[in-house]
MILOSE-835805 format. One record per atom (N, C-alpha, C): residue in three letters; x, y, z. Coordinates in pm, whole numbers, plus 50000, padded with zeros to 5 digits. Example, Ala and Ser with C-alpha at 12.3 -4.5 7.8 and 13.67 -1.06 7.14 Angstrom:
2
ALA513194943150780/ALA512304955050780/ALA513204967050780/SER512854977550708/SER513674989450714/SER512905000350787/
end
This chain:
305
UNK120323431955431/UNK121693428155394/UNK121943431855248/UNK123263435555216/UNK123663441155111/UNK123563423154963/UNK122753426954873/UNK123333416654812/UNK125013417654764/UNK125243406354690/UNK126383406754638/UNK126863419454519/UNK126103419554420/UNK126313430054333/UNK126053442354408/UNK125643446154503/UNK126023455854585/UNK127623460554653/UNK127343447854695/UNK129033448854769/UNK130143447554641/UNK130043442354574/UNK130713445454452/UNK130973458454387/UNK129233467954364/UNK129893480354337/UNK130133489454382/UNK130403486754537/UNK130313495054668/UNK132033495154669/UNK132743483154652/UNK134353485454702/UNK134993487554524/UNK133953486354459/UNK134573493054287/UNK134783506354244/UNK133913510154356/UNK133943526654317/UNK134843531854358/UNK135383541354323/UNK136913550754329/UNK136763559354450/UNK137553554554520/UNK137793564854668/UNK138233582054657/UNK137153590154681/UNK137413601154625/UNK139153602654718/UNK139963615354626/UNK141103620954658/UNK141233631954695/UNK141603638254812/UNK141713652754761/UNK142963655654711/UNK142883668254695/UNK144243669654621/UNK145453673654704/UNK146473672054675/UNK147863674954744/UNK147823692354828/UNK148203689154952/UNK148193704554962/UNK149623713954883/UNK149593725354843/UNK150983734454800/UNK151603739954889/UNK150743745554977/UNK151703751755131/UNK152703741555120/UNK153213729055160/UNK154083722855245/UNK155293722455100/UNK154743726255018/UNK155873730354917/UNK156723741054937/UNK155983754654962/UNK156023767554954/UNK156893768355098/UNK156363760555206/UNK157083763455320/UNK158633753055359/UNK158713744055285/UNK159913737455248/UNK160773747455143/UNK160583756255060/UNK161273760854948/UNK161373771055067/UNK160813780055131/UNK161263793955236/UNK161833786355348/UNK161973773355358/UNK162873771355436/UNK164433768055417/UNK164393766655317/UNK165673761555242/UNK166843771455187/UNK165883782355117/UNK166143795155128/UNK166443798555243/UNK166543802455309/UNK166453806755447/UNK167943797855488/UNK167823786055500/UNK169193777555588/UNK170373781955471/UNK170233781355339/UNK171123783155283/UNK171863802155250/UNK171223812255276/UNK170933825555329/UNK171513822755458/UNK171003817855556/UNK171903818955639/UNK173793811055686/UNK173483795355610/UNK174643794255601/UNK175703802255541/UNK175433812755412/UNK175983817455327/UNK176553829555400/UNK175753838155516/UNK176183847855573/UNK176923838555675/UNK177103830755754/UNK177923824455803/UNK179543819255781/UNK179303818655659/UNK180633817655563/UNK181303823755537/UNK180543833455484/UNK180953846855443/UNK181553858055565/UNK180843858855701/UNK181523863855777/UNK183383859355826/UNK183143844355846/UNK184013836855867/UNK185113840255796/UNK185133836755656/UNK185943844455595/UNK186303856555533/UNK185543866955610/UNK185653880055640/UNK186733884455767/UNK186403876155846/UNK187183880155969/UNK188253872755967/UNK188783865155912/UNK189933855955859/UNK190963865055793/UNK190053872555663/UNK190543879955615/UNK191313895355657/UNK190713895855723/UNK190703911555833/UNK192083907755933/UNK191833896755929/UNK193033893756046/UNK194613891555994/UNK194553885655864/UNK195853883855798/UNK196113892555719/UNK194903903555683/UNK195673917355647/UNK195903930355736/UNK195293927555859/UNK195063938255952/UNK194373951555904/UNK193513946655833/UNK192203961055810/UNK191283961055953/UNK191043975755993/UNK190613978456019/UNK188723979956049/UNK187993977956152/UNK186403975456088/UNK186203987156055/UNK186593999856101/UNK185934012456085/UNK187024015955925/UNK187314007455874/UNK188064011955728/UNK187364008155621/UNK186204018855618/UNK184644014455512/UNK185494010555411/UNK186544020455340/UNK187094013555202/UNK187814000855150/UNK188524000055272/UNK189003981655270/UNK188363974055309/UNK187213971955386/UNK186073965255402/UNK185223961255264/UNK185233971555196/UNK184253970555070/UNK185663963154946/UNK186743969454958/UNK187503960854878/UNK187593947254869/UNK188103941755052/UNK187283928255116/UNK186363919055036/UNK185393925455039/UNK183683920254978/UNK184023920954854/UNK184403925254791/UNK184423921254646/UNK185173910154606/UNK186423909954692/UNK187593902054697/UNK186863886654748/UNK186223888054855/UNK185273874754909/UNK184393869054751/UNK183933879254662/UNK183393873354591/UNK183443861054485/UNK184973863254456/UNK185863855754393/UNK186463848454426/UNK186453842854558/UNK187493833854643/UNK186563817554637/UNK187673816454581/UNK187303800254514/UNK186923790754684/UNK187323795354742/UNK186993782254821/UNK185513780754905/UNK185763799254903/UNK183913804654989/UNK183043797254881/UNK183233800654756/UNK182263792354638/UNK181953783754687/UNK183103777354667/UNK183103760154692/UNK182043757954799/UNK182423761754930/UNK181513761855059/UNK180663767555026/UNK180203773754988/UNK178643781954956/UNK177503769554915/UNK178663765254770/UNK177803755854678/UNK177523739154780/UNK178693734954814/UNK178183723754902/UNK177103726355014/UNK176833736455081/UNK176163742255198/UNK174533739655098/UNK174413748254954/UNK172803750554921/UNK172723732154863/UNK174013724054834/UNK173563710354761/UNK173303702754885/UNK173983703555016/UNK173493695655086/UNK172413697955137/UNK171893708955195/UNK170533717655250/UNK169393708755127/UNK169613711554994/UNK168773707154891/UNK168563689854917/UNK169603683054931/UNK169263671054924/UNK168473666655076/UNK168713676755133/UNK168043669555304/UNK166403670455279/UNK166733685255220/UNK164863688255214/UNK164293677255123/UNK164893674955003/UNK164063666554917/UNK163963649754969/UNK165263648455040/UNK164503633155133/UNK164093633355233/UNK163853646255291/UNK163093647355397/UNK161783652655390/UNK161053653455290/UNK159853659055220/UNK159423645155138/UNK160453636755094/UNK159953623855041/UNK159363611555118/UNK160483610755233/UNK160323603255359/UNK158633607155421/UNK158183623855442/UNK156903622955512/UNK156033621655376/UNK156323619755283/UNK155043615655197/UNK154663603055238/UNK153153596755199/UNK152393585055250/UNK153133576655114/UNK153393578555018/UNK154123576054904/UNK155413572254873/UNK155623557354865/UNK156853556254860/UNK158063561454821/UNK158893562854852/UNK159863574154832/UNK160513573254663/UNK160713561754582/UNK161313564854489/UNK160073567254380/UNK159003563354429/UNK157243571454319/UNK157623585054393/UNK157703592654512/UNK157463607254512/UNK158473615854438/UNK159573607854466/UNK160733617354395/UNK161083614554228/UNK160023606254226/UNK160313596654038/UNK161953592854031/UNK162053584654106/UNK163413575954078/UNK163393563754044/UNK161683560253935/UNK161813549253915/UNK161913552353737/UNK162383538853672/UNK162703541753565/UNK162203549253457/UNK160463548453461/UNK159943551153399/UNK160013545953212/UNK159083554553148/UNK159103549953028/UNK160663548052938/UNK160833533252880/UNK162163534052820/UNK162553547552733/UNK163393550852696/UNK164053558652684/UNK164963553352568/UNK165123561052394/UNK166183552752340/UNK167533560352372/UNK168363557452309/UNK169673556652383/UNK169833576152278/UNK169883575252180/UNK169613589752148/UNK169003600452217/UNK168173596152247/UNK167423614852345/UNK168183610552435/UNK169483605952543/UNK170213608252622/UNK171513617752566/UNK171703617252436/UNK172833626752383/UNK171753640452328/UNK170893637452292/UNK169743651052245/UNK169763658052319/UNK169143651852463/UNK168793658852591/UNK170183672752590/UNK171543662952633/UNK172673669352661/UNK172753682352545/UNK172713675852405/UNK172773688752367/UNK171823702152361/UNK170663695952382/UNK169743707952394/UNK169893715552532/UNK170493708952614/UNK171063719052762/UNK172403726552698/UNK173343719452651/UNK174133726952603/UNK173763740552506/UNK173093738552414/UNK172703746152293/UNK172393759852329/UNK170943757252443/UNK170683768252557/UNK171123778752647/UNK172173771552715/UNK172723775152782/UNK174073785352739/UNK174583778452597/UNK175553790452540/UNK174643801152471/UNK173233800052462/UNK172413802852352/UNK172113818652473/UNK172113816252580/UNK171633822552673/UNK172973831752756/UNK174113828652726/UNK175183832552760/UNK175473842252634/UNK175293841252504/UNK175733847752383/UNK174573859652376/UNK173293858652435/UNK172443866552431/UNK172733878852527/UNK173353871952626/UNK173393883552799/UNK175113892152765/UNK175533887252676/UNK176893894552649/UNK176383903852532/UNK175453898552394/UNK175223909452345/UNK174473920052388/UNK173993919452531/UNK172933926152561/UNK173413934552675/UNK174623930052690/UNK175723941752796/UNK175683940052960/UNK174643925552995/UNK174673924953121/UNK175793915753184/UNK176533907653129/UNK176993893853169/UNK178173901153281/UNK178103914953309/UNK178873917353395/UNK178283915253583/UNK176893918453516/UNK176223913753643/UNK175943900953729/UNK176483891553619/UNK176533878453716/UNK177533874253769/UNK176743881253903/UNK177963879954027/UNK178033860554032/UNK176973854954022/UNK177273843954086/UNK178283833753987/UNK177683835053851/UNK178663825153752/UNK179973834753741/UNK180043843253781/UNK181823848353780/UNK182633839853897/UNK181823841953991/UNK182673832754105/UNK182303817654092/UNK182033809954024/UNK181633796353991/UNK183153794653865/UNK183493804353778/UNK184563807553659/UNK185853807753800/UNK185653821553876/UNK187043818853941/UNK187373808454062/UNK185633802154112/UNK186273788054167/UNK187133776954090/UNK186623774253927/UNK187193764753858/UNK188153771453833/UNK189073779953878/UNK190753782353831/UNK191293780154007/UNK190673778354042/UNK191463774454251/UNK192423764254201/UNK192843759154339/UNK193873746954340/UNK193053733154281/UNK193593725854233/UNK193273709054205/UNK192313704154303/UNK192633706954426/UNK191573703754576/UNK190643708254579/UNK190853724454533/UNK189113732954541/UNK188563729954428/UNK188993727454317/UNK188573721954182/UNK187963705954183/UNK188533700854233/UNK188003684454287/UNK186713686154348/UNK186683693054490/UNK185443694854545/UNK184763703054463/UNK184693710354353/UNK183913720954316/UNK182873706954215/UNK183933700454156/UNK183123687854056/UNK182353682454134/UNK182203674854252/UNK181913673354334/UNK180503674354438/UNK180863686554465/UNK179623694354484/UNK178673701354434/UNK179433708154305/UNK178933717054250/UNK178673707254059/UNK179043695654057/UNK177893685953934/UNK177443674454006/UNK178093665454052/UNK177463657954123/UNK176223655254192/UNK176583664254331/UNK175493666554401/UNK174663675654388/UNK175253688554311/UNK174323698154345/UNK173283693254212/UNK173723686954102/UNK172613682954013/UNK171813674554063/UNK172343666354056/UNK171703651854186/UNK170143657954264/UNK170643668354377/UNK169903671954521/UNK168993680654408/UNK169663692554338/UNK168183701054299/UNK167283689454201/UNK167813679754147/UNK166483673454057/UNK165653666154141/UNK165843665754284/UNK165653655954378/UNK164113667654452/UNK165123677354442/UNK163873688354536/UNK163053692954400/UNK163363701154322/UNK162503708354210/UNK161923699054137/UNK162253688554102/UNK162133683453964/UNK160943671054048/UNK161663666654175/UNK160983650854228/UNK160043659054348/UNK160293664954462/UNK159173669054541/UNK158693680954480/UNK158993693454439/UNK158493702454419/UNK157213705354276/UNK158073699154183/UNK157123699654053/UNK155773686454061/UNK156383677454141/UNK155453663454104/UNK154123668354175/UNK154003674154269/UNK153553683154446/UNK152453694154295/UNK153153700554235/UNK152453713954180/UNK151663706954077/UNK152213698653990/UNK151383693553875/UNK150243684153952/UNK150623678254032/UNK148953669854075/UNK147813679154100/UNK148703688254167/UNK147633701654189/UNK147093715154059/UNK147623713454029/UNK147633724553930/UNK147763719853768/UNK148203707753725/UNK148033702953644/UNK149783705553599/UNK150203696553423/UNK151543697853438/UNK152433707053402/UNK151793715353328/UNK152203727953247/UNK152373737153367/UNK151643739753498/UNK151873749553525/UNK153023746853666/UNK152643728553673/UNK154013720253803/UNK154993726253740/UNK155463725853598/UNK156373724753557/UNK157243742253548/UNK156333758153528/UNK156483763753520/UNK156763766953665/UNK156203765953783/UNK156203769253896/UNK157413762853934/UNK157673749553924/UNK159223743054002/UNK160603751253927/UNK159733753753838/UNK161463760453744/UNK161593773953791/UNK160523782853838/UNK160433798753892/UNK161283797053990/UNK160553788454122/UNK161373785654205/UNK162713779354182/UNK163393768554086/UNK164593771954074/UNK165293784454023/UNK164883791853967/UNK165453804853902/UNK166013813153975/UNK165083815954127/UNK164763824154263/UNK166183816654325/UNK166203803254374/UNK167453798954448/UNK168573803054391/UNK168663808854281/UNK170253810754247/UNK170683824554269/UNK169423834154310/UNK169893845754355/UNK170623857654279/UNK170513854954181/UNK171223864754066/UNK170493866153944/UNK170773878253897/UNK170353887353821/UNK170133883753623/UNK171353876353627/UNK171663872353482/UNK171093854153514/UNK172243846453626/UNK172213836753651/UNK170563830253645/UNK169953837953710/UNK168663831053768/UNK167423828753638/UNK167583838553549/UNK166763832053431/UNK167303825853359/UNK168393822253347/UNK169453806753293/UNK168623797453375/UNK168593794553503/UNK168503787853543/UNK166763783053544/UNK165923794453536/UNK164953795153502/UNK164633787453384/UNK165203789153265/UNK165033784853132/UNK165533766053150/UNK167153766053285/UNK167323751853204/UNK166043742353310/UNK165323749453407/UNK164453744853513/UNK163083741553387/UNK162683748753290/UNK161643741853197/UNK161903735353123/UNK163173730753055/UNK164033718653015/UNK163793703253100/UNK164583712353176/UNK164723692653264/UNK163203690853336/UNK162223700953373/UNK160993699653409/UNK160243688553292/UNK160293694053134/UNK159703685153032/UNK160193674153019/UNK161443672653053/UNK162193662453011/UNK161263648753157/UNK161313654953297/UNK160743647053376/UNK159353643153376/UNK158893653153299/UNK157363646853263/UNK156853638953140/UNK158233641753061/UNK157673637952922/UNK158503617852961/UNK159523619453033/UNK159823606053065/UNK159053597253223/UNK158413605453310/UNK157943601253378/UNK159073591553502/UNK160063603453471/UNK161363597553589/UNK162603610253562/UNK163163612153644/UNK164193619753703/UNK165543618353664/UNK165873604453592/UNK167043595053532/UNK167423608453434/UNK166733611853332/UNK167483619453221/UNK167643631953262/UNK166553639653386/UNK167103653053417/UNK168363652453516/UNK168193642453537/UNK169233641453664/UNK171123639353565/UNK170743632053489/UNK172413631153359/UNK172233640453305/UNK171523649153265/UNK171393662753191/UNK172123670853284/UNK171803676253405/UNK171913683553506/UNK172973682853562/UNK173613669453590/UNK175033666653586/UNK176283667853551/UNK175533666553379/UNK176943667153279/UNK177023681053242/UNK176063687053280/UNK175793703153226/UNK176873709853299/UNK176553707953432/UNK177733714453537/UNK178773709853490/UNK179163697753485/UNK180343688553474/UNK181283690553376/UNK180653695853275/UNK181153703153147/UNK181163717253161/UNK180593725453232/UNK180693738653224/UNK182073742153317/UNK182053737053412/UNK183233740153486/UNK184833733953402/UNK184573720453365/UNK186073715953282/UNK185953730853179/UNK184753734453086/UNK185633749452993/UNK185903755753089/UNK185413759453206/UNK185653773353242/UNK187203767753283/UNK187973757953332/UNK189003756953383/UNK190303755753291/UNK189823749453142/UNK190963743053084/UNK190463749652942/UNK189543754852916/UNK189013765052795/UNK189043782052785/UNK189343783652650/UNK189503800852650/UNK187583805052691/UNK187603813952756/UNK186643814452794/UNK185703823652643/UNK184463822552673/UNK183423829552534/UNK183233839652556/UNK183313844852677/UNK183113859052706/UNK184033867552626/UNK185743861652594/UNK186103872152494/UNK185893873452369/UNK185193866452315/UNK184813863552181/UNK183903876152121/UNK184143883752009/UNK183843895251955/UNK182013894751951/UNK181283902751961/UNK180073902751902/UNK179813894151788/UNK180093897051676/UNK179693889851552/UNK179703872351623/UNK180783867851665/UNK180783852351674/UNK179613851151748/UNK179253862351856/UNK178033853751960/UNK177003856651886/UNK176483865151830/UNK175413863551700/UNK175363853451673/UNK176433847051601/UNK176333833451524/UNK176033822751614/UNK176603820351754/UNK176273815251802/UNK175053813751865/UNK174543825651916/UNK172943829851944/UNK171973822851818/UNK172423823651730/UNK171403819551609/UNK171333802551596/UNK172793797751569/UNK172893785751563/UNK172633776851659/UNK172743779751791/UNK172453776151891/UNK171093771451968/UNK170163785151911/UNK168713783951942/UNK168143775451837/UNK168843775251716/UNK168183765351569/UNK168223752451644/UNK169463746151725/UNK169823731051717/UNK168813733451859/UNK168813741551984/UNK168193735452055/UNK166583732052018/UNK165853741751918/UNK164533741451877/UNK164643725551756/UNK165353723651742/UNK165593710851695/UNK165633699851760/UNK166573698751869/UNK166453689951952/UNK165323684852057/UNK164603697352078/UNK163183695152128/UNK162073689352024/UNK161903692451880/UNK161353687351858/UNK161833668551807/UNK163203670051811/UNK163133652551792/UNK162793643951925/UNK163283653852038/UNK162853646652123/UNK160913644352202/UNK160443656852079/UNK158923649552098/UNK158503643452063/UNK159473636751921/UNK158833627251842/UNK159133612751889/UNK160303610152020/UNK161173600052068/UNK159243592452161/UNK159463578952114/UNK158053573752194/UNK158123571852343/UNK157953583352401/UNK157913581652562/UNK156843591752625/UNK156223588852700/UNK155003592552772/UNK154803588952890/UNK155143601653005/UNK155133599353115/UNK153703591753193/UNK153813582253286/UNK152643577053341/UNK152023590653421/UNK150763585253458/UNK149893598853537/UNK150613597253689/UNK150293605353780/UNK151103608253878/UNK149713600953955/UNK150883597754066/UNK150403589754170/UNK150873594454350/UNK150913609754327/UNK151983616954478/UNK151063620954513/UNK149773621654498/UNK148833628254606/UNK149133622654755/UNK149413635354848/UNK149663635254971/UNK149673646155067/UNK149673648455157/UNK150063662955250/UNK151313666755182/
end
């Protein structure tokens, strides 16, 4: 028979873990891709043949067909539907990837408060997304590409639609769509990579893969860049609360300029210099006050399939 100090250091000892598998990451992110790819050609046909019908083009009329498609690109309302289609797809996967964790759902997705937070790095945060993000817009205009982003041009001519498509665009496109991606990238996807891989590289990997969902050329390393933002921000607070109001107000504010603001794109070279410069100063500023802010994420606790 076991004595007592046996059985004592028999149920003391640490139950080995293995580690989280990454497949069920990898095959949730190609699936998501995939529903939202296909909703998008779904849409897009729809209002292709909508279109075809109230102008009476022709299918075999390659040149008004292709006029069409360009014309689809800009149509505020396909946006609109595009963007609700990848925010709702996003939010199913991330509570439906939270739900089969053995892990309660608001520890897998970090929707619990985590370390306090002072009331300053909630305006820091904002501006260092802001800072970036024009910082990264002033860079792609001096650099002659900003014509290539197909996707934030039609995100600019959704926010000039009617009041209705503009309502739903807030909507879907800050609300939820910030909401659902901090829910998938930030709460199943990164929490999933850093147990495994440690946090530097959770954090680089969930933001690649956000970069990839946005599908564009200029767009997608914006999105890339603000994906290692709100990634630090979720590890360095050990909750989802500040990427999730970051991510929010980011949209939430980008669309009110694009609707009711002269836009920056006409703004001469010299100003986006200045802005490129000043911009990257305050955000490299704002990161470092916010490393000095006392918060330290707890160790992760999502080991699971």
């Amino acid at each position: 028979m076991d004595s007592p100090s046996d059985l004592s250091a028999t149920s003391s000892s640490p139950v080995p873990t293995s580690p989280p598998r990454v497949w069920t990451v990898l095959v949730a992110f190609a699936l998501l891709v995939t529903a939202i790819v296909v909703g998008g050609v779904i849409s897009a046909s729809i209002a292709m043949a909508m279109e075809m019908l109230r102008s009476g083009v022709s299918p075999q009329d390659t040149g008004a067909i292709q006029a069409l498609t360009e014309k689809l690109k800009l149509m505020p309302w396909l946006m609109v539907a595009a963007v609700m289609t990848s925010s709702c797809l996003g939010l199913v996967a991330a509570l439906l990837g939270g739900f089969l964790s053995p892990t309660p759902l608001k520890q897998r997705l970090r929707l619990d408060a985590g370390t306090p937070i002072p009331a300053w790095a909630w305006v820091a945060a904002l501006v260092g997304c802001f800072t970036m993000g024009q910082a990264m817009e002033s860079l792609s205009m001096l650099a002659g590409v900003w014509n290539y982003a197909a996707s934030l041009k039609g995100l600019q001519a959704a926010s000039q639609g009617s009041f209705v498509t503009f309502a739903a665009l807030l909507f879907f496109g800050a609300l939820l769509a910030g909401t659902a991606e901090e829910l998938f990238f930030r709460g199943y996807v990164q929490t999933r990579l850093a147990e495994r891989w440690g946090r530097t590289a959770g954090i680089a990997g969930a933001a690649t893969l956000f970069g990839i969902l946005h599908f564009d050329p200029i767009h997608s390393p914006m999105a890339l860049m603000m994906g290692l933002f709100l990634g630090w921000l979720a590890e360095r607070t050990g909750s989802l609360r500040l990427p999730i109001f970051v991510h929010v107000f980011n949209n939430l504010t980008s669309f009110l300029l694009s609707r009711y603001a002269p836009s920056t794109t006409e703004l001469p070279a010299s100003v986006h210099v200045t802005l490129l410069g000043v911009c990257s100063l305050a955000f490299v500023g704002t990161v470092m006050a916010l490393r000095r802010m006392d918060a330290r994420s707890p160790e992760s606790v999502l080991a699971g399939p």
